[in-house]
C-alpha positions as semicolon CSV with decimal commas, in nm:
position;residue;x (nm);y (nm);z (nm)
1;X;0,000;0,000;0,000
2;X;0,117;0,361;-0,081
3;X;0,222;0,570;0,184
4;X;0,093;0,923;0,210
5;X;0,238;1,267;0,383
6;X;0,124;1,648;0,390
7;X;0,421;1,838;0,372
8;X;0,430;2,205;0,432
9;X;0,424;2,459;0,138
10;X;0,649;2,750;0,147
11;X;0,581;3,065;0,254
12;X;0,403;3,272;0,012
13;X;0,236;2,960;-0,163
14;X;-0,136;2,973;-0,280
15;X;-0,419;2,908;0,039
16;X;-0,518;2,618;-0,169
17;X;-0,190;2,478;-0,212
18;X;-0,121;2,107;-0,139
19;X;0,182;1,938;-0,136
20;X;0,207;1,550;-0,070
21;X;0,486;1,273;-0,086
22;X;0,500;0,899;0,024
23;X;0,644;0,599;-0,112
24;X;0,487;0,353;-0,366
25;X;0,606;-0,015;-0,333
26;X;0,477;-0,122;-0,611
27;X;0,711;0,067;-0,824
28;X;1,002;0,085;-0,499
29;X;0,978;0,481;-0,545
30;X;0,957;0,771;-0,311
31;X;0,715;1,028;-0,483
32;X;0,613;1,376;-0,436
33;X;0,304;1,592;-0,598
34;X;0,232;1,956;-0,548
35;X;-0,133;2,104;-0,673
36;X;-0,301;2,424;-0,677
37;X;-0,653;2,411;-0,608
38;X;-0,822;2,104;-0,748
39;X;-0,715;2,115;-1,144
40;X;-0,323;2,339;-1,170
41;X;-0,076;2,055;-1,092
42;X;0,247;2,234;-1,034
43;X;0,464;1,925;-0,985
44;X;0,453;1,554;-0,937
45;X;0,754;1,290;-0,940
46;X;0,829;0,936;-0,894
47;X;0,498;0,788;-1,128
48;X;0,792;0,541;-1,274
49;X;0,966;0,247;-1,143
50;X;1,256;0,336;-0,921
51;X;1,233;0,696;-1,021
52;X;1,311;0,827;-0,663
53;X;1,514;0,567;-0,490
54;X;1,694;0,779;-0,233
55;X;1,506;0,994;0,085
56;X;1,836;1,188;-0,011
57;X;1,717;1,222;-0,368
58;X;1,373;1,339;-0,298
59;X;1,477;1,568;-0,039
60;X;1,723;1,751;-0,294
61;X;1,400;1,736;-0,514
62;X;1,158;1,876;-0,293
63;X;1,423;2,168;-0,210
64;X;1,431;2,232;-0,529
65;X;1,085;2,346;-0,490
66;X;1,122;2,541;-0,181
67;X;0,988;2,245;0,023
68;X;1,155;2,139;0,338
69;X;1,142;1,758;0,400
70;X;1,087;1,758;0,793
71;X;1,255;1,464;0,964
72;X;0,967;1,331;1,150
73;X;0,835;1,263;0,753
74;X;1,185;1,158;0,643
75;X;1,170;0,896;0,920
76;X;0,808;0,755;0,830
77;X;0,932;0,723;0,470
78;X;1,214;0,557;0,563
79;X;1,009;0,244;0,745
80;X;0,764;0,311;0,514
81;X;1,031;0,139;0,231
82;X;1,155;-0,112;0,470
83;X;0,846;-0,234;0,549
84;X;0,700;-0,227;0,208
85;X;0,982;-0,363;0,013
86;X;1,319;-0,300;-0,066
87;X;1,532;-0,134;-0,358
């Protein structure tokens, strides 16, 4: 089963902003997905096999975006992959 997180948006992102990440173990990815309102995606990674193998990797993604990965979510993902499957 895929794992899901609400991450914080950055300051000055839209009211109806919503950021999520988890990890799928079906396709042994870490993924993240960022929408505006119900139809504007903005972002969303790791809808391919092994396309975010790393925490490390989708932190430096999410930062990319202005998005702090807070460790109390880093730590979740990180049993979430050991206990769903490994690389």
């Amino acid at each position: 089963m895929t794992s899901r997180y609400v991450l914080p948006d950055p300051p000055g992102s839209p009211a109806d902003a919503l950021t999520t990440t988890g990890w799928d173990p079906r396709f042994a990815t870490f993924w993240a997905q960022s929408y505006v309102g119900d139809e504007q995606t903005v972002f969303r990674y790791g809808v391919t096999p092994r396309e975010i193998p790393t925490l490390e990797e989708l932190a430096e993604l999410l930062r990319t975006h202005g998005i702090h990965l807070p460790p109390e979510i880093a730590h979740q993902l990180g049993r979430d992959m050991r206990s769903g499957g490994s690389l």
